[in-house]
N, C-alpha and C positions, 0 to 999 in steps of 0.2 A: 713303336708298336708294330708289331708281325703281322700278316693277316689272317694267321689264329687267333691270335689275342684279339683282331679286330671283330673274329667273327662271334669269340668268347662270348666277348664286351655286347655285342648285338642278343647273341642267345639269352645272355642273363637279363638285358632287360626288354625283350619284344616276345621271347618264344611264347609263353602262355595265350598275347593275343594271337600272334601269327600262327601258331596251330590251330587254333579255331578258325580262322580265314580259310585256312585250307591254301593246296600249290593252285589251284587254280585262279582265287581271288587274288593272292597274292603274288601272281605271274603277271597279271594285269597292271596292278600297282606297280610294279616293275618296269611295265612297257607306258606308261604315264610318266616315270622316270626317266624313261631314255626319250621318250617326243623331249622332254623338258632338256635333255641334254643339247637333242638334237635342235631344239632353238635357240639355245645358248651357245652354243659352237659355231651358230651362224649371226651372229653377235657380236659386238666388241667390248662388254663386257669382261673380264679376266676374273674376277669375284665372282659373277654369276657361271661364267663355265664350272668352275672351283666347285664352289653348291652343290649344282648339279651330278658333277662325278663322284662327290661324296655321297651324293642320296644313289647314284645309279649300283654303288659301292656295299651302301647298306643294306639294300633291296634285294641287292645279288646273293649278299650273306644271308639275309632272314629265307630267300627260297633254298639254300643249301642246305640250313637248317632246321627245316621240315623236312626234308627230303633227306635227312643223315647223309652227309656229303660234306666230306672235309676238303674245303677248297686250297687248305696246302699239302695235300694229298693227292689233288687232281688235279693241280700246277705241275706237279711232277712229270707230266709228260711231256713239259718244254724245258723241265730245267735240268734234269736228269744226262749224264754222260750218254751222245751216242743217238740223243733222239737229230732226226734228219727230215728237212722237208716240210711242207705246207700241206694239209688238207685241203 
């Protein structure tokens, strides 16, 4: 699966609730996602990290698509010939 099709697969079945949430409710949930990463990485679980980066994965897609933002359109400026350097 790509991660258009991943974020496809997210919009068909979350957007109706996740536009009502709104990017603000749903940035939160997001950052509840990544605490949860961030105590599984300090972890030795390997399953639970796993989890984790799939929900921080999903969260990421559902606020892109609120916000019409196609995230393999906005990868493009790391994958793209020519790009240089670190922000």
């Amino acid at each position: 699966m790509t991660l258009r099709e991943f974020q496809d697969f997210i919009r068909r079945k979350y957007y109706p609730t996740d536009s009502q949430r709104g990017t603000a409710g749903t940035f939160l949930w997001f950052v509840e996602e990544v605490g949860e990463l961030a105590s599984a990485l300090a972890g030795k679980d390997p399953q639970s990290k796993e989890e984790e980066f799939a929900d921080v994965l999903a969260w990421l897609c559902t606020l892109a698509n609120i916000n019409d933002v196609d995230l393999e359109k906005a990868i493009a400026k790391y994958t793209v010939h020519g790009v240089e350097g670190h922000k």
